[in-house]
Phi, psi and omega in degrees: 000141197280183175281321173298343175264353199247309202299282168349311184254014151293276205303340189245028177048358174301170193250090171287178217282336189305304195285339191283276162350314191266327159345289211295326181282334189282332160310308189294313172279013190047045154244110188302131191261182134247126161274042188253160195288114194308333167290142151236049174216154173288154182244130020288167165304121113230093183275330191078027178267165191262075195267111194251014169295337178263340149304343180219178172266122161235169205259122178256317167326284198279169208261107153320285190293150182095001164279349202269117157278152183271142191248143163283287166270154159233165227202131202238135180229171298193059176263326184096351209246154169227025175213160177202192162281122214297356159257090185287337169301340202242004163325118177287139160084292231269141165311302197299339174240357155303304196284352170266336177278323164304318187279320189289319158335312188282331211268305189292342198267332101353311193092036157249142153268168174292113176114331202258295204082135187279159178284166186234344168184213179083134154307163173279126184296135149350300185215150171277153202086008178245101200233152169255175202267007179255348180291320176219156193279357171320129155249133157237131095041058220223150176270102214241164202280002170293144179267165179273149176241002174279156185279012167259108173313319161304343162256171186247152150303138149211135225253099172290124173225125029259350166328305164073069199211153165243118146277117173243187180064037191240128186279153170296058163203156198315339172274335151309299160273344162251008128304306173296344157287318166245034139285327221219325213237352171336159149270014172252038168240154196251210203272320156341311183099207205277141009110264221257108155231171178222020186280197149277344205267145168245168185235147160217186171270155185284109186291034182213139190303358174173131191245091215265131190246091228252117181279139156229073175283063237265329169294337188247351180169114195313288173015293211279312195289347174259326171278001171271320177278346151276004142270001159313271178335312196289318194271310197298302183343275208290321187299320191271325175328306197280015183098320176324117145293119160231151167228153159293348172211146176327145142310114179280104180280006149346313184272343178286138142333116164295153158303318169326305150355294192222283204286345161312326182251358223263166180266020158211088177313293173336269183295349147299322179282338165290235183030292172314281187321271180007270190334280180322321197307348207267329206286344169055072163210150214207137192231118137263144180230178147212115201253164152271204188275146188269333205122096174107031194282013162271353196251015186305137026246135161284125127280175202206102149234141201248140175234160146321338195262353154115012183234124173281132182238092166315153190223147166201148201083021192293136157253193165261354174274359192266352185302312193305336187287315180294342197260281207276320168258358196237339164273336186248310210254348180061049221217107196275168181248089183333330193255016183225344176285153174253332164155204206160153165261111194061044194270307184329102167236078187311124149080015175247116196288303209215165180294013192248354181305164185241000000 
């Protein structure tokens, strides 16, 4: 398909013949698709959207999915910030690069390189960029515009996916990040952490029905930092249109039972925290982030949503004119939208109408 035919059915939200093709495969893996169209406003627009797609260069050419790498986890850290250092791993002083030194030490003491991780099972994904969260030993590393609730200023907040987990209480330091790893990130824990612990950091489940994550990295690619706070606006809109509370900065959860606590004690931890998730999955409440860089920062605006049930569906061209789509099929009906995807995690759901079914 040509770039002028791919730009084109960018702008009118149609399904070109490339993305039918990817329809027909995701349907085939048992992942609920939609074939409904990502725009859903007219072109020209009038919506009043701020399409800031003609401000910048995205790459319409190469084939998005199969951009993603696969990770088991991703690990979200405590900044105040929506910019950082264009390496946030190689940050002096930061949990993002305490914790890329601990984890590649842990990856090599394994029979991983650094940075990588060994595979730990999973099958070859259906289509590329399509992974379970059990396929790899990845940690990936990012830096989020949330702020820390602990009352040490030296310590961090930190956001677990697929977990669908708040840590606090984690020190800025090299002791710090290997406390948080071997509470939480090991890659032979299941979403619970460690069995046995004797740290200080406490935990809870993440209260919201879906968690949209937005790079705005402005030091790693201008792109990404003009498309996040106009789709921040653009999902609180269309979300509250639909009854949806959202918010923009973690709920400081402090004040809540730790899993330590409550769930932790219970004579089936596992299926409390299912439970516990179910319950939230209910609550029609949406945590925007703005994050650092993901990856694929030529396909801005990047997106990332997260459900309690444990699956990431990457997004990349995203405009304001594709929100409305993404907001009714894919956050409420739980239904990816082929022609926009970059890949995703634990999207196979055999006997499931949408990713949010249980």
């Amino acid at each position: 398909m040509s770039v002028l035919a791919k730009f084109k059915a960018f702008l009118s939200g149609s399904l070109p013949p490339d993305a039918q093709k990817v329809y027909e495969d995701l349907r085939a893996a048992d992942i609920p698709v939609s074939d409904a169209a990502c725009r859903s406003c007219p072109d020209p627009c009038d919506q009043d959207h701020d399409d800031y797609s003609r401000r910048i260069s995205v790459d319409m050419e190469s084939d998005m999915l199969g951009s993603v790498k696969p990770y088991r986890r991703q690990v979200l850290i405590s900044t105040g910030q929506s910019d950082w250092a264009k390496e946030v791993t190689e940050a002096e002083g930061t949990l993002a690069t305490f914790l890329s030194s601990v984890n590649d030490e842990h990856r090599l003491k394994n029979g991983g390189a650094p940075g990588k991780g060994p595979k730990i099972g999973g099958g070859r994904p259906p289509l590329p960029g399509l992974f379970t969260s059990n396929g790899s030993g990845r940690l990936s590393i990012q830096n989020g515009s949330h702020r820390s609730f602990s009352e040490d200023p030296s310590h961090e907040t930190v956001i677990v996916f697929p977990d669908f987990k708040v840590i606090a209480d984690v020190p800025r330091s090299p002791a710090g990040a290997e406390m948080l790893w071997t509470a939480a990130l090991d890659p032979s824990y299941g979403k619970l952490g460690a069995e046995s612990r004797s740290d200080s950091v406490r935990s809870w489940a993440l209260p919201y029905s879906s968690v949209i994550l937005l790079c705005s990295h402005k030091r790693r690619d201008k792109r990404c930092s003009i498309a996040a706070p106009i789709l921040e606006k653009t999902f609180t809109r269309y979300l509250e249109h639909e009854g949806w509370a959202v918010h923009t900065e973690l709920e400081d959860l402090s004040g809540n039972p730790t899993m330590e606590s409550s769930l932790m004690k219970s004579a089936d931890p596992e299926s409390a925290f299912t439970e516990q998730l179910r319950a939230i999955g209910e609550e029609r409440k949406a945590l925007i982030l703005r994050i650092s860089h993901m990856g694929g920062h030529k396909f801005a605006g990047n997106v990332i949503i997260y459900n309690p049930q444990g699956t990431s569906v990457w997004y990349g061209r995203i405009t304001p004119h594709d929100v409305e789509s993404i907001v009714k099929n894919t956050i409420m009906n739980g239904q990816v939208l082929p022609a926009v995807l970059r890949g995703g995690m634990n999207l196979a759901r055999p006997g499931c109408k949408g990713l949010n079914d249980w």
